[in-house]
PLY file of the C-alpha trace (Angstrom):
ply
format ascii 1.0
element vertex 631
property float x
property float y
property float z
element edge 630
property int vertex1
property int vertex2
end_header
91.45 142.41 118.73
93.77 144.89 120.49
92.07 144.46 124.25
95.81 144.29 125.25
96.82 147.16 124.69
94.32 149.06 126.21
96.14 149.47 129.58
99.16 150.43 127.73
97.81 154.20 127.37
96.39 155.58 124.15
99.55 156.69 122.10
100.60 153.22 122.34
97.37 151.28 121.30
97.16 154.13 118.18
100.50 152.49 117.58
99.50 148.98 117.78
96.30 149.91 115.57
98.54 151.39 112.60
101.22 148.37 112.65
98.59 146.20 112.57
96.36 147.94 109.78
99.73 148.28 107.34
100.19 144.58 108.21
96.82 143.66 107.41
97.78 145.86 104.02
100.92 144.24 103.33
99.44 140.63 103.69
96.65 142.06 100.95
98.77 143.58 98.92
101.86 141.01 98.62
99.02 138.32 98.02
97.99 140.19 94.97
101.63 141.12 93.79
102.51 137.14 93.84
99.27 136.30 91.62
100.34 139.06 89.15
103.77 137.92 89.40
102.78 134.05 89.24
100.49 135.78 86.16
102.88 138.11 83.99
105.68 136.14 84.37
106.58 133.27 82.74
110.51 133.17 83.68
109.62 134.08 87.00
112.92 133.89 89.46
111.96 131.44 92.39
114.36 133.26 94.59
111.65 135.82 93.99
108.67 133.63 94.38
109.90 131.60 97.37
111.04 135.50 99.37
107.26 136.49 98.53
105.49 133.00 100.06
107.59 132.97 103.31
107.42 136.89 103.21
103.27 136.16 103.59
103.52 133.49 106.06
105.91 135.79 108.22
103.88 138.75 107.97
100.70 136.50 109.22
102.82 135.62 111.78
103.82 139.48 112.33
100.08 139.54 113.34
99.50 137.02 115.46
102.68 138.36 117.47
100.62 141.56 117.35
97.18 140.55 118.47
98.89 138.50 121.30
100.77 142.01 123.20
104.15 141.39 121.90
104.32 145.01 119.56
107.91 145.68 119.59
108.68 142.16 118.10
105.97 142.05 115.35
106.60 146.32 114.39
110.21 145.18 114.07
109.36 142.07 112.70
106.98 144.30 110.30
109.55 146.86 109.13
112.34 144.21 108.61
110.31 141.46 106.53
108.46 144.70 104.23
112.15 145.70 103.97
113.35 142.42 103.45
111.11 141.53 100.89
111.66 145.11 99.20
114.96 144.31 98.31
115.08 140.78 97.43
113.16 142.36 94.74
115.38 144.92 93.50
118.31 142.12 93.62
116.68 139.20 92.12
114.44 140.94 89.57
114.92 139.87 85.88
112.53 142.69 84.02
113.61 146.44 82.81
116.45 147.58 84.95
114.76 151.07 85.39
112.02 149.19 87.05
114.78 147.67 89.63
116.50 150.86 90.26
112.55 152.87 90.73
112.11 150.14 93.33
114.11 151.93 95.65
110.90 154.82 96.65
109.16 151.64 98.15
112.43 151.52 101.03
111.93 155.21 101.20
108.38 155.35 101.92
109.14 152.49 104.59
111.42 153.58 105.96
109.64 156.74 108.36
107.52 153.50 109.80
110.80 152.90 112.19
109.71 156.28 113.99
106.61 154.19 115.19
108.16 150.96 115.99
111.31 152.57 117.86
109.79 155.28 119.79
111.87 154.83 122.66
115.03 153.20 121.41
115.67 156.25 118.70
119.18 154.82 118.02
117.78 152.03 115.94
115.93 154.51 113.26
119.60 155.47 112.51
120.56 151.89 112.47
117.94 150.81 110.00
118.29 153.88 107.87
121.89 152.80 107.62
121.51 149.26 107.39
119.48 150.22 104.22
122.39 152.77 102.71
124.56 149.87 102.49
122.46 147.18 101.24
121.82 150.03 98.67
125.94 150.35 97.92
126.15 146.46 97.84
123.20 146.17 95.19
124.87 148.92 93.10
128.13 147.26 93.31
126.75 143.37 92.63
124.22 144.68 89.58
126.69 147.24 88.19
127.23 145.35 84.72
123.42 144.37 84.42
122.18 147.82 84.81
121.97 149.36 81.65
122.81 152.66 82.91
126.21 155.08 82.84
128.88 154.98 85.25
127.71 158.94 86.30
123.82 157.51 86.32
124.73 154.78 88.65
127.08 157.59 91.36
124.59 160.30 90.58
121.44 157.63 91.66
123.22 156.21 94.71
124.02 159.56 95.71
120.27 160.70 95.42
119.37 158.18 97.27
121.88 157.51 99.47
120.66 161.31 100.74
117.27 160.25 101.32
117.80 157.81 103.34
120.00 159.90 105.72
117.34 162.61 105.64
114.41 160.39 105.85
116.34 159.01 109.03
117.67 162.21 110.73
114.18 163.56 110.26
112.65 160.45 111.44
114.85 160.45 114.37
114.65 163.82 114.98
110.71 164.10 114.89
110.78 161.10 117.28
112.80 163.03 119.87
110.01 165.77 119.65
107.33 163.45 119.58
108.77 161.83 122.91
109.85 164.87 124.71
106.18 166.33 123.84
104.45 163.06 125.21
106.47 163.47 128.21
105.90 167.33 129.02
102.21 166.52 127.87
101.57 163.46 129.86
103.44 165.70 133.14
101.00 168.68 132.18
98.03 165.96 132.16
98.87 164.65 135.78
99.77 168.04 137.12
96.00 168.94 135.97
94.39 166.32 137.35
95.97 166.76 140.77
95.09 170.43 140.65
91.56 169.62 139.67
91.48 167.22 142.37
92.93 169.23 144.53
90.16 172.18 143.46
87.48 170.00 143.77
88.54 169.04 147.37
88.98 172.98 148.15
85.37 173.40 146.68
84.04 170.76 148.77
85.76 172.19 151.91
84.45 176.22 150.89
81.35 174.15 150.40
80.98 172.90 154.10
82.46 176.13 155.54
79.72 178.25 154.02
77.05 175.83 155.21
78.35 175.47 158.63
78.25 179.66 158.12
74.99 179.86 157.59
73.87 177.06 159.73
75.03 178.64 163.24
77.38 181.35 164.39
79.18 179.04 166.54
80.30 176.66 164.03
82.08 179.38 162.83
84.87 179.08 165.87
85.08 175.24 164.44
85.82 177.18 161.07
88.50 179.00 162.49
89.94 176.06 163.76
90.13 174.41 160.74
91.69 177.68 159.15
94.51 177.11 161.78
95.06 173.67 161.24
95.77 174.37 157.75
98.42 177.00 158.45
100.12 174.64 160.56
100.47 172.11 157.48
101.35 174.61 155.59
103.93 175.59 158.23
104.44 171.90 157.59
105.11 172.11 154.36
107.89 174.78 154.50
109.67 172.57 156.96
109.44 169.83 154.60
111.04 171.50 151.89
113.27 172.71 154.19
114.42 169.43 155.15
114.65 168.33 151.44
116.68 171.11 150.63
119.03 170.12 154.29
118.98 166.21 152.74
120.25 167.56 149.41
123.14 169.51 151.00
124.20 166.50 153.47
124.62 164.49 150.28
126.52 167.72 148.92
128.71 167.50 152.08
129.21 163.34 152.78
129.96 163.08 149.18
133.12 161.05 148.29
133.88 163.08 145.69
135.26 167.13 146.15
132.69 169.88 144.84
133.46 172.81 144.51
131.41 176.18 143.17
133.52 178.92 141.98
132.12 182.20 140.93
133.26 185.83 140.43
137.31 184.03 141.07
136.24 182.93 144.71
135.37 179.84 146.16
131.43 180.05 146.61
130.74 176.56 147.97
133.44 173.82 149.44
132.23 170.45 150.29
134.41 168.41 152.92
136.23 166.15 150.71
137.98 169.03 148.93
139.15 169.66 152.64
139.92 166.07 153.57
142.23 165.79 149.97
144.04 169.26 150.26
144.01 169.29 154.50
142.71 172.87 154.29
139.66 173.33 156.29
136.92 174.74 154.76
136.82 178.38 156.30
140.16 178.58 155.44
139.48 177.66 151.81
136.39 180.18 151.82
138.71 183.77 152.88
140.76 182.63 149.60
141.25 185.51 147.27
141.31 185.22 143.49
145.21 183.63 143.75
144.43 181.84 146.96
144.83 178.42 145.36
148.01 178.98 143.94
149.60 177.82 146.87
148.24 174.38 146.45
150.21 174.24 143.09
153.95 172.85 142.77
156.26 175.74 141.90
157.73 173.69 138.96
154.02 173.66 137.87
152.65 176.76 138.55
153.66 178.84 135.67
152.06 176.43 132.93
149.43 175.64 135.38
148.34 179.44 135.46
149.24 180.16 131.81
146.15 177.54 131.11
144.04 178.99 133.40
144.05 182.49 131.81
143.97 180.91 128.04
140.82 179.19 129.50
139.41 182.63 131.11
139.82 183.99 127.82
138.13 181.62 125.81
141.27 180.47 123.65
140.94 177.01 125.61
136.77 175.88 124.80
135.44 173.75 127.75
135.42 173.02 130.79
138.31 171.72 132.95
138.94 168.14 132.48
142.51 167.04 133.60
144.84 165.53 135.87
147.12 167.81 138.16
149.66 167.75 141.01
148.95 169.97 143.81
150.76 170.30 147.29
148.76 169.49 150.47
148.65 171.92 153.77
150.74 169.03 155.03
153.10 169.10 151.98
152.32 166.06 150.30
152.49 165.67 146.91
148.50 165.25 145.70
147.31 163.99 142.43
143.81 165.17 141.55
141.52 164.69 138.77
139.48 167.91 138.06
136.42 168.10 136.09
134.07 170.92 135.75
131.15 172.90 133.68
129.03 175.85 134.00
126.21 176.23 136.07
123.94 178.59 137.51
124.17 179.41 141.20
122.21 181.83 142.58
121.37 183.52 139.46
124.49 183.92 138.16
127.13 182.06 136.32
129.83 179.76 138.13
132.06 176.96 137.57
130.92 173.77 139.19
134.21 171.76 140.06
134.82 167.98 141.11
137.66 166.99 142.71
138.93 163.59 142.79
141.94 162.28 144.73
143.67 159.84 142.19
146.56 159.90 143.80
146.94 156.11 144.83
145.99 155.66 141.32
149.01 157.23 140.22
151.14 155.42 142.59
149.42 152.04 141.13
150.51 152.80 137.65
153.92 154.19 138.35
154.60 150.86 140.17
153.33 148.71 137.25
155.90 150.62 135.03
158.35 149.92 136.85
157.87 146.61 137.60
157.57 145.84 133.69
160.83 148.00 133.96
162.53 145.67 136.00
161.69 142.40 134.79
163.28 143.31 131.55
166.51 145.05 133.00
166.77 141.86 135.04
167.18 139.75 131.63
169.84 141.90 130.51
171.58 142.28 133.61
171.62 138.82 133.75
173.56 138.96 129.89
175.89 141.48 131.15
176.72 140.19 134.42
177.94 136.91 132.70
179.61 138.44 129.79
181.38 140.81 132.59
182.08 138.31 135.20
184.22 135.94 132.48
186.93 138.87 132.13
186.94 140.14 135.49
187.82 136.74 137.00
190.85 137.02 134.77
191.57 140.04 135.71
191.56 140.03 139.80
193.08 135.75 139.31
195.85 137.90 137.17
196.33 140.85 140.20
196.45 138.40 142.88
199.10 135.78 141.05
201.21 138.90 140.26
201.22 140.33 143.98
202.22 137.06 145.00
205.17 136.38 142.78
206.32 139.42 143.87
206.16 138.65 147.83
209.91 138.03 149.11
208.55 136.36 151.77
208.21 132.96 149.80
211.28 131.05 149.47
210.00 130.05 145.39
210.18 133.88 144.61
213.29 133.79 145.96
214.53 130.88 144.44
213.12 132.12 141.26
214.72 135.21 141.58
218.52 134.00 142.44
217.98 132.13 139.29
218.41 135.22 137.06
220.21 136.99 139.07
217.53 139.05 140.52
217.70 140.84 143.95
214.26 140.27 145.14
214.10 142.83 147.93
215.56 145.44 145.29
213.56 144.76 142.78
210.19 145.53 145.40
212.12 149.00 146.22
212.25 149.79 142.52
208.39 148.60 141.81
207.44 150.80 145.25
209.25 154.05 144.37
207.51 153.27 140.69
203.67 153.47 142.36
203.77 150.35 140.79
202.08 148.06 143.95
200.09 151.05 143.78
198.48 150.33 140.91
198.12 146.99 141.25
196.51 147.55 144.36
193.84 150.07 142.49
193.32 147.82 140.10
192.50 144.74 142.57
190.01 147.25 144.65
188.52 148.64 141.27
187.81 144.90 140.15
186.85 144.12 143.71
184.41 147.03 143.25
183.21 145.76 139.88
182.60 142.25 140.89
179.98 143.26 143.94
178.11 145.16 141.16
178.32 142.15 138.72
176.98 140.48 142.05
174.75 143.01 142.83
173.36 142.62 138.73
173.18 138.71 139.05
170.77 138.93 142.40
168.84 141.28 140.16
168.50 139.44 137.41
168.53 135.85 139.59
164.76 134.27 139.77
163.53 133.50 143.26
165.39 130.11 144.59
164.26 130.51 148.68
161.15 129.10 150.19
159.02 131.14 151.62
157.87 130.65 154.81
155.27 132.11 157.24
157.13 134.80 159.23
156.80 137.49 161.72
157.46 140.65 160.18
158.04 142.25 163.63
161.04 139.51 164.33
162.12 140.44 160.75
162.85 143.94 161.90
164.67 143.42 164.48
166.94 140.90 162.83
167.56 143.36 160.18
168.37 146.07 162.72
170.62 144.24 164.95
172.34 143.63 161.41
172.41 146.88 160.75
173.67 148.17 164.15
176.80 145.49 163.87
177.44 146.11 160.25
180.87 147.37 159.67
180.34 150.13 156.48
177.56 151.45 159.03
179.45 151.58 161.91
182.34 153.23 159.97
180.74 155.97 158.03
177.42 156.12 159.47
177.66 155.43 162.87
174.40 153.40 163.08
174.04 153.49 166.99
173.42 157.00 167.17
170.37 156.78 165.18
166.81 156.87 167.05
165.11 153.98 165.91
161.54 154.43 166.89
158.84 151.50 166.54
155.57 151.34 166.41
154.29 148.22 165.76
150.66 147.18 165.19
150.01 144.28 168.23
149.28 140.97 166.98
149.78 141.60 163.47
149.27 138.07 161.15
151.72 136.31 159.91
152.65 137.00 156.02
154.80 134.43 153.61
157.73 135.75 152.56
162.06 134.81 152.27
163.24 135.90 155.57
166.53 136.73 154.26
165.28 138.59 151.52
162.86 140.96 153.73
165.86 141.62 155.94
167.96 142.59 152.82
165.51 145.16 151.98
165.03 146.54 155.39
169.06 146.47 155.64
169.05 148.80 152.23
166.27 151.05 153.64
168.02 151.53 156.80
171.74 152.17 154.65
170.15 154.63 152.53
168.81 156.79 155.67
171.62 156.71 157.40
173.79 157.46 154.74
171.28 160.35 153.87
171.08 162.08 157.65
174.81 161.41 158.04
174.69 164.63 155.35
173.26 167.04 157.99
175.72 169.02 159.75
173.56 170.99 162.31
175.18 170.55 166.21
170.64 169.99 167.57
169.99 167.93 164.58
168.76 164.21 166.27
169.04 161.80 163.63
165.83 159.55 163.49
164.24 156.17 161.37
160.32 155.57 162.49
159.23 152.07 162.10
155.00 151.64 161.83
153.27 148.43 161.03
149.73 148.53 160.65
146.98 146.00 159.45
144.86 146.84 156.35
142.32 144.31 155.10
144.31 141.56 153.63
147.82 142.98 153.81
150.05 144.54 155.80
151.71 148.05 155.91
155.47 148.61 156.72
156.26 152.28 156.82
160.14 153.16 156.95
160.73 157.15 157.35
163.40 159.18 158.45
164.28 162.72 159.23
167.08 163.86 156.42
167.36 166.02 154.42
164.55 164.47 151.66
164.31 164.47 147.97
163.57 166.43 145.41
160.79 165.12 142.74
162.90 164.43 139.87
165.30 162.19 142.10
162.06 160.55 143.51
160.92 159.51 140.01
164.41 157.48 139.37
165.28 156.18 142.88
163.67 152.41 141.32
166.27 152.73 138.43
168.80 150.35 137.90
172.31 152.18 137.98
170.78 155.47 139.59
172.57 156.89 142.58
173.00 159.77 144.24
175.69 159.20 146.08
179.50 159.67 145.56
181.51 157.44 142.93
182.99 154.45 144.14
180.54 154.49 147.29
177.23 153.36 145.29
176.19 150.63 142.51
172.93 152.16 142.08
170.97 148.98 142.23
170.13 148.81 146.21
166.68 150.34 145.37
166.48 148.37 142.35
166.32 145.46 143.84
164.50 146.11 146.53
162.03 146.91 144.64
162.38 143.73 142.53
162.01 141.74 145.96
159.24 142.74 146.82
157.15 143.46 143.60
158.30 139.89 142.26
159.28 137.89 144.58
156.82 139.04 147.39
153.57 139.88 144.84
153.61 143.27 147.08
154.59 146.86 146.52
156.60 149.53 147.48
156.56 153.43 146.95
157.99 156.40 148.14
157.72 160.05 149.43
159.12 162.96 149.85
159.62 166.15 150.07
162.89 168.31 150.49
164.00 169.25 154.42
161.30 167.16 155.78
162.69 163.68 155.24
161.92 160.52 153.14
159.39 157.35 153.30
159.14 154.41 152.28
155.92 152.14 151.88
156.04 148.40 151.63
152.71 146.76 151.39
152.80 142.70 151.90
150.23 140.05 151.62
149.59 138.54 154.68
149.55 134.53 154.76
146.17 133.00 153.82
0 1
1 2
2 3
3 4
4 5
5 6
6 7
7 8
8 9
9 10
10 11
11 12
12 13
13 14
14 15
15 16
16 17
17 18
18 19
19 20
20 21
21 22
22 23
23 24
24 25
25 26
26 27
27 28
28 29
29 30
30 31
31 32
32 33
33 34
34 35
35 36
36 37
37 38
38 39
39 40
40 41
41 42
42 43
43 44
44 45
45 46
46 47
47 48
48 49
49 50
50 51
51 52
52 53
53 54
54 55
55 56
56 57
57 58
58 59
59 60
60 61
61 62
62 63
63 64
64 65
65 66
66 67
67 68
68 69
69 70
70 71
71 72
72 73
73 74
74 75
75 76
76 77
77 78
78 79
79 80
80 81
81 82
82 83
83 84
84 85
85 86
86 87
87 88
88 89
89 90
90 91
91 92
92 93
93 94
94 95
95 96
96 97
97 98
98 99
99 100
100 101
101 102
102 103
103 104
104 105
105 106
106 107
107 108
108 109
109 110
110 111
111 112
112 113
113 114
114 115
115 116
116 117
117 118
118 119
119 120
120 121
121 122
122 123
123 124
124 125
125 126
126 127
127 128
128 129
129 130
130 131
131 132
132 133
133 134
134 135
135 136
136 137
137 138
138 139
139 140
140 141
141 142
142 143
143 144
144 145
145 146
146 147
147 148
148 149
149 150
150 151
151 152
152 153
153 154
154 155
155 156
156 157
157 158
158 159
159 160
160 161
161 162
162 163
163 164
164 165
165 166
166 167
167 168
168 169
169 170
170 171
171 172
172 173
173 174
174 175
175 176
176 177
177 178
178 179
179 180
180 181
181 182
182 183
183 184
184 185
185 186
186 187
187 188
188 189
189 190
190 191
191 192
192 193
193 194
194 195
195 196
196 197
197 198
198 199
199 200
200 201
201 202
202 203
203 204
204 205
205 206
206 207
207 208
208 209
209 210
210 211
211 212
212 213
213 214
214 215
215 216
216 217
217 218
218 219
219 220
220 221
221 222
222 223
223 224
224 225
225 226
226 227
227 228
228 229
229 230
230 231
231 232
232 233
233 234
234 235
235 236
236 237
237 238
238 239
239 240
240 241
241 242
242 243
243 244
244 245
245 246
246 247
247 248
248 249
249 250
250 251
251 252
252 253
253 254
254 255
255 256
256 257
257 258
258 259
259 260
260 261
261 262
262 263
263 264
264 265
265 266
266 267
267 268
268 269
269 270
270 271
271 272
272 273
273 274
274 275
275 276
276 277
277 278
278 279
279 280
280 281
281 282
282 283
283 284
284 285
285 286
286 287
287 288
288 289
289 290
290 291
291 292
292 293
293 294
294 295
295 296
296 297
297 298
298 299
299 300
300 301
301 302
302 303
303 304
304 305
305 306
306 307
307 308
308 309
309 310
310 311
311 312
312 313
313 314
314 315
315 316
316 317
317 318
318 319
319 320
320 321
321 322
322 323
323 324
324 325
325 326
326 327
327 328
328 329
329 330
330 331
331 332
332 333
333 334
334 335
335 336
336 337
337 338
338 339
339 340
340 341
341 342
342 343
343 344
344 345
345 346
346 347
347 348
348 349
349 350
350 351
351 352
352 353
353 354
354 355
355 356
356 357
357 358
358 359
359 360
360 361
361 362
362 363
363 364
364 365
365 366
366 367
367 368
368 369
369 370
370 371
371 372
372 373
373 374
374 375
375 376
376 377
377 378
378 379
379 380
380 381
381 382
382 383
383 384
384 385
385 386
386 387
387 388
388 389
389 390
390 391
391 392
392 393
393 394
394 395
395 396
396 397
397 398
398 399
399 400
400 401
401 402
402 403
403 404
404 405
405 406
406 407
407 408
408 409
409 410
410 411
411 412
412 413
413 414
414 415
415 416
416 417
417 418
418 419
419 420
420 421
421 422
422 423
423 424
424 425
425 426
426 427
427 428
428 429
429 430
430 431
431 432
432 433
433 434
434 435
435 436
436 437
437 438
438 439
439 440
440 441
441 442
442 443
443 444
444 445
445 446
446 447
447 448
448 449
449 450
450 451
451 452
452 453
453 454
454 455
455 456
456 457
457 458
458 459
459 460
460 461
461 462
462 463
463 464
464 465
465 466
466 467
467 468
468 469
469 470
470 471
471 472
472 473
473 474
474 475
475 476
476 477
477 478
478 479
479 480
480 481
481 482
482 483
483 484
484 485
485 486
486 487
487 488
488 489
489 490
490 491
491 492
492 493
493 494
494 495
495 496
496 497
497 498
498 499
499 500
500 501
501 502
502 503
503 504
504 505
505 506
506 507
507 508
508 509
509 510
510 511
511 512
512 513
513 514
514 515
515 516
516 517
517 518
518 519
519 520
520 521
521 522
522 523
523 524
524 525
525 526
526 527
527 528
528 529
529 530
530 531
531 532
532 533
533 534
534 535
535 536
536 537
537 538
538 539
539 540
540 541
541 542
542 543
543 544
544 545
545 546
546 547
547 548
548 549
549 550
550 551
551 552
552 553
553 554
554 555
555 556
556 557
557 558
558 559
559 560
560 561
561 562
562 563
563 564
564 565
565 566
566 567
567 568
568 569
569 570
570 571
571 572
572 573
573 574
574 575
575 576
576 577
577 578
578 579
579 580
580 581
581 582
582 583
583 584
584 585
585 586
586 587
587 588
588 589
589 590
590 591
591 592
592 593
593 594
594 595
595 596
596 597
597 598
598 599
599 600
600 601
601 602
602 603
603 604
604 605
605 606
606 607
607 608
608 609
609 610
610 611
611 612
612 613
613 614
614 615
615 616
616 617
617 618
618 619
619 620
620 621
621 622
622 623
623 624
624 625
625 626
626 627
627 628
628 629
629 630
């Protein structure tokens, strides 16, 4: 009846052959329970009755399911309906409670049958054993006022047995685990047999042929030879085979995306080319590192609790491997963010540290830019508050300045007119208010409200949602609208001197066009341009050559805009706040702190692109605007 499984190898038709005996069993023995229930019983439950009959007809089904090759559904099928059944029992039961509670050893002596129906999925043993443990909590908890047993009977028995069934399923689990892990090493050990068997048998037959070509004739034993040589050179074969294997294995090693790294004895045993490609160290370099070699890769801000961890770990107050993100400095200087993970192998014979590297460093960049465009789109709601609330007053204020210089101007006839009128000496009256300071005043009062209401401007673009259309542009056009602007703006020419700059270009040829607000573009590219010229007007040195770089290039549905200059660069700590609203670096009076602000709103909200920065002090700053180019 179980043809099918014959193909299946033998340890799974002896599986098929026990689920089907103990369902052959079961359909014998929960016949006769139902006629000596039917029989004993005269208030039977039909809860009871009814769970037996469709118990039966499902467990003749079980076998069907069986005969026909499906054995995971009908062993499940099995377990769950004996199980099933088992405790509709126990919960619907009428007779001697003791009878209901004793129930319970049937589940128990089920429950090891899950090790044969889940060989290979051992997670669901666990699952059944504690599906059971809480059916077993929930019949305890539903029957507590019909058992006729003490509070301490009732904890002490679900304890007992709430035990078992953990045992009976660790043990089952565990035992299939062995069982598997023997089948396996025994089924490897069986093949590995048969080959060599084969392969004696084939050796025989060869030794076989030699010797009678031996004894036949003298000269077949030159063939002999011959045949001796051909199998050195496959075996010379061979060697080269496993030679090439082991070359395949290290190309993979070496083209692999991700860095590897062996360390061992506090060298560097093994460097694959990504670890060069992240850090720009080459790997010969890497290899003459001594045991502090690599602290030159580390940040000096960072080093000290960088190396502090490394010793706890050497000394085995910190258990584990690495796992953990770090900053390290490039050969080129840049700023890298890796990912390190590592564990203990063997190499060689001898313990090392097997290390991956992983250059997360655009990852980083990604996340810092989502912060701070969730940053900015809630500053921009209440600069948008305080700009209003602010602009109200200050209109008063500067309305209130101007009327009162011009009251005070001798040169209208009103004033004068005014003035004759109570007996006022007009052009006296201006002396006294001049020696005073108090035009003075006035004055710094209309230029400090002047100065205030470009920041409340400055706050309301911020804050202000997007009212241009955008348009398909050319964003080489763009920059050279916003650097004529820049080279005939006044504040530049004054303090900055914008024509001496280099402006060098390098434009990608026949770059698409992208959607964007012209104006908008150019007001960020004017900002960039302020900020390095404001920042390289700072350097002092008589062969210092002042210099912004301008490089488009094309990536694969976007385009790259790369603003750098030579100054004097940042430190990290500025770098982390130059997106802040209200953060400047520049003298009071000469900066509102929101240029970079929104810039960055521009282009994050308005323009669905993004925009970071680098840096690193003496060696300049740049700026990265990435735009989606039109569809």
């Amino acid at each position: 009846m179980l043809f099918r499984y014959d193909e299946q190898g033998y340890s799974q038709y002896q599986r098929a052959k026990i689920i089907f005996i103990l369902n052959v069993v079961a359909i014998i023995i929960l016949f006769f329970v139902m006629v000596y229930v039917i029989l004993a019983n005269k208030e039977l439950s039909p809860v009871i009755i009814i769970s037996q009959a469709a118990g039966l007809v499902l467990l003749i089904c079980t076998a069907l399911l069986l005969v026909k090759g499906w054995f995971s559904i009908a062993a499940n099928m099995l377990f769950i309906l004996a199980t099933a059944i088992i405790w509709l029992t126990i919960f619907f039961d009428q007779n001697d409670p003791v009878t209901r509670l004793d129930s319970i050893a049937y589940i128990l002596g089920i429950l090891p049958l899950a090790s044969l129906i889940s060989w290979r999925k051992r997670l669901s043993i666990l699952i059944y054993g504690g599906l059971n443990i809480l059916i077993l909590i929930a019949f305890v908890y539903f029957n507590h006022d019909t058992l006729a047993i003490t509070t301490l009977a009732k904890y002490d028995y679900l304890l007992d047995n709430i035990l078992s069934l953990i045992f009976i399923s660790t043990l089952s689990f565990h035992v299939v685990t062995i069982n598997n892990r023997s089948l396996s090493i025994a089924e490897s050990e069986i093949s590995e047999r048969k080959n060599a068997e084969l392969e004696l048998m084939k050796k025989n037959t060869e030794l076989e042929d030699m010797n009678r070509q031996y004894l036949a004739t003298m000269e077949e034993l030159e063939a002999t030879n011959e045949e001796f040589e051909s199998m050195n050179e496959e075996l010379i074969a061979s060697q080269m085979d496993l030679a090439e294997s082991e070359e395949k294995f290290r190309l993979i090693a070496e083209k692999s995306q991700i860095g590897i790294i062996i360390a061992q004895n506090e060298r560097l045993a093994y460097v694959n080319q990504a670890v060069a490609d992240i850090i720009g160290f080459t790997i010969d370099e890497m290899m003459a590192w001594d045991a502090g070699g690599y602290s030159t890769l580390i940040p000096e801000d960072y080093l000290k609790s960088f190396m502090e961890k490394a010793r706890e770990r050497q000394q085995g107050k910190i258990p584990g491997g690495i796992n953990e993100e770090i900053r390290m400095v490039s050969k080129q200087g840049d700023i890298k963010w890796i990912e390190i993970n590592s564990t203990t192998i063997k190499f060689q014979g001898h313990p090392a540290e097997l290390v991956a590297v992983i250059d997360i460093t655009e990852r980083k960049k990604t996340q810092e830019i989502l912060v701070q465009t969730e940053k900015m789109i809630t500053i921009g709601g209440l600069s948008a508050g305080m700009a209003h609330e602010i602009n109200n007053p200050l209109g008063i204020i500067l309305h209130g300045i101007q009327n009162t210089l011009r009251r005070l101007d001798s040169d209208s006839s009103k004033n004068r007119e005014k003035a004759e009128q109570h007996g006022i000496d007009l052009d006296r009256l201006k002396g006294f208010l001049a020696d005073q300071n108090i035009f003075s005043y006035l004055t710094g009062i209309q230029d400090a409200g002047n100065r205030a209401s470009k920041i409340v401007s400055s706050m309301l673009q911020f804050s202000r949602s997007n009212t241009g259309i955008p348009e398909p542009a050319n964003i080489d056009l763009v920059i050279d609208k916003a650097l004529s602007i820049a080279e005939k703006d006044y504040d530049l020419q004054k303090s900055y001197d914008f024509k001496k700059i280099t402006i060098e270009k390098n434009f990608y040829p026949e770059l698409p066009r992208i959607t964007c607000i012209e104006t908008e573009i150019e007001q960020v590219l004017l900002n960039l341009f302020k900020n390095a010229a404001q920042a390289m007007s700072g350097i002092s040195q008589k062969s210092y050559k002042p210099l912004i770089s301008i490089t488009t290039t094309l990536q694969e549905d976007s385009i790259e805009l790369i603003i750098a200059d030579n100054g004097p660069g940042m430190t990290e700590a500025t770098l982390n706040h130059i997106f802040d609203p209200f953060f400047t670096t520049k003298e009071i009076g000469k900066g509102t702190g929101l240029g970079l602000s929104v810039t960055f709103f521009i282009i994050t909200v308005h323009h669905n692109g993004k925009i970071r920065a680098s840096s690193i002090p003496g060696r300049g700053t740049k700026f990265i605007i990435t735009l989606p180019v039109t569809e």
